[in-house]
Each structure stands twice: as C-alpha cells, then as structure tokens.
C-alpha positions in Angstrom: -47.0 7.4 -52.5 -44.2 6.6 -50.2 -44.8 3.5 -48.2 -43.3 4.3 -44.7 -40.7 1.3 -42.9 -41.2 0.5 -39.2 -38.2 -1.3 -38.0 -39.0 -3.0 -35.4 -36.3 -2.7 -32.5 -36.4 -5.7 -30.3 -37.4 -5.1 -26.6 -34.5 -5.8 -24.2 -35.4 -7.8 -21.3 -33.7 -6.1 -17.9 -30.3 -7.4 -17.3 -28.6 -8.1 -14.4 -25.2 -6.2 -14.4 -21.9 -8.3 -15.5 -20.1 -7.5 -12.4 -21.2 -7.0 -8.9 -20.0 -3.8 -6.6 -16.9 -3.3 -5.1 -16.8 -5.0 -1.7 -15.9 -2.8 1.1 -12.8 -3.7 2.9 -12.6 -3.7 6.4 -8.9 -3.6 8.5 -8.2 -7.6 8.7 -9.6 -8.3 5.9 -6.9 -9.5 3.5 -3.5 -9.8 3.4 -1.3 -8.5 5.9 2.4 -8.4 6.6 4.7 -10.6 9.1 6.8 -9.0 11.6 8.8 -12.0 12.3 9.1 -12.9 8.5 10.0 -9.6 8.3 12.4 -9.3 10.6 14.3 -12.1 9.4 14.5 -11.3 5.7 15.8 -8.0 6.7 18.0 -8.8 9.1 20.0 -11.9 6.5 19.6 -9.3 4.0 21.2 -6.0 6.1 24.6 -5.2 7.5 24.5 -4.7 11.2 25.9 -1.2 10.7 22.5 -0.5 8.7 20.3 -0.2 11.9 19.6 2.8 13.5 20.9 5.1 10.8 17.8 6.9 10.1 16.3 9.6 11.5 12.9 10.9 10.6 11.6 9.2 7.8 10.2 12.1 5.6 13.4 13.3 5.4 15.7 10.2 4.7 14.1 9.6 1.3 15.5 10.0 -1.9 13.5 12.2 -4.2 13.1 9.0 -7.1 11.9 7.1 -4.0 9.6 9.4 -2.9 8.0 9.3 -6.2 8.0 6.0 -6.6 6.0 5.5 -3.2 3.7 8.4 -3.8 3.1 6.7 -7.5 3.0 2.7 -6.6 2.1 2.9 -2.3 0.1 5.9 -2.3 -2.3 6.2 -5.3 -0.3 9.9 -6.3 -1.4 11.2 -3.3 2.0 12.9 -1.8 0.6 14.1 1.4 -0.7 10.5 2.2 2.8 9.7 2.1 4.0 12.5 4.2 1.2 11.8 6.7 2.3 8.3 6.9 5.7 8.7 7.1 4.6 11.4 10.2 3.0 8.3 12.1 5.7 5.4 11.5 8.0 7.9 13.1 6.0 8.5 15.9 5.9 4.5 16.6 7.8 3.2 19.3 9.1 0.1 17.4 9.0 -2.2 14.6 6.5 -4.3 15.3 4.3 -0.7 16.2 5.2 0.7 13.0 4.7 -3.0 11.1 1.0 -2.8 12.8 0.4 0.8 11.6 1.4 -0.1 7.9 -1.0 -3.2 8.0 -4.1 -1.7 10.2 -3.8 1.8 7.6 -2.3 1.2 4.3 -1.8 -2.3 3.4 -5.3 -3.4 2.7 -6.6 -0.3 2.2 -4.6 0.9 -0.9 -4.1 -2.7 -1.8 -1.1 -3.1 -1.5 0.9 -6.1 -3.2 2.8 -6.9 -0.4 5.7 -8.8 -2.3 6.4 -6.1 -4.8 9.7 -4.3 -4.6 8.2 -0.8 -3.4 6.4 -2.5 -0.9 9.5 -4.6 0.4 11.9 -1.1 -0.2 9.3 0.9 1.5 9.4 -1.8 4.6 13.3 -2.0 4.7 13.6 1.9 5.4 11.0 1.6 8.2 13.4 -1.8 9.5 16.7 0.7 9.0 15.0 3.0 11.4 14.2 0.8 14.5 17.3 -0.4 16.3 15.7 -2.7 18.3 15.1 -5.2 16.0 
C-alpha cells in the first residue's frame, strides 16, 4: 500500500508591493529650463552670423537629427516631434518657445535637461529667434 505525501506549502501572508505607483506629474513639477542661462550659453557658444538662419523648424533638420530627437526627446513617436516643432514655430520668441518646451515636453517626457539632444535640440530653437 502506497502511503500518500502531503507537502505542506507554507501560507503566504499578504505583502505589500516593493514599489509604490508612478506619481503623476503635473506642469511645474520638476525640473525646468532657464531662459537667461540659456541665452547666455548659446549666445558665448554661437557666431553672431548663426541667428536668424532658420526658417521653419520641421524642415531645417537633418534626417540623423530627426531621429535622434524622435528616439531620445520624443519616446519614437515622430509625429510628437512634428507636432512640436509646428508650435515652437508658431511662437513669437525665445523665451515663448523656451516656455512651450518646459510647460509640454520637458517634464512630461522626462527630459534630462543637460544631455546633448536636449541642449542640440534647444540650440536650433535659439538659431531660429533673432531677438535673442
């Protein structure tokens, strides 16, 4: 006769998760980008003759950049880009477009606002606005 073997499993208490949930971010909440710090950097950086030289934005890109801000800026998604690069030329300004960037895209797609498409992406918006 076959004696039958219960194993036992132990009874697992309810755990509380590891990690909580995602925190919603809110425009304002997090970093944001300096106009004035901005401005400066660009302008040490720039030859005068730079300013002003670009027309609409979505169609002074380079195809590599292109990619490389749909990829790194705008999670893959190309017609975020486009869209965005639609409203920065519609801005009046710098500072306008500077305040577009930070209220839509900065925090939102968490942006790392030091990295070098972040800073390229910024310079062709400064190259654009002659009244800097």
């Amino acid at each position: 006769m076959k004696e039958e073997i219960k194993e036992e499993t132990p009874k697992l208490e309810k755990e509380e998760p590891v990690f909580s949930s995602p925190k919603t971010k809110t425009p304002g909440n997090g970093p944001s980008l300096n106009i004035a710090a901005l401005k400066s950097r660009f302008a040490s950086e720039s030859y005068n003759g730079m300013k002003g030289v670009i027309g609409d934005l979505s169609e002074s890109l380079a195809i590599n950049q292109r990619f490389m801000f749909t990829k790194e800026l705008f999670d893959g998604n190309s017609d975020l880009l486009t869209h965005a690069l639609k409203s920065i030329d519609e801005c009046r300004n710098f500072n306008d477009a500077i305040n577009l960037v930070n209220s839509r895209y900065v925090n939102e797609l968490n942006w790392e606002t030091e990295s070098e498409p972040v800073q390229e992406f910024l310079l062709l918006i400064y190259r654009k606005f002659d009244d800097v």
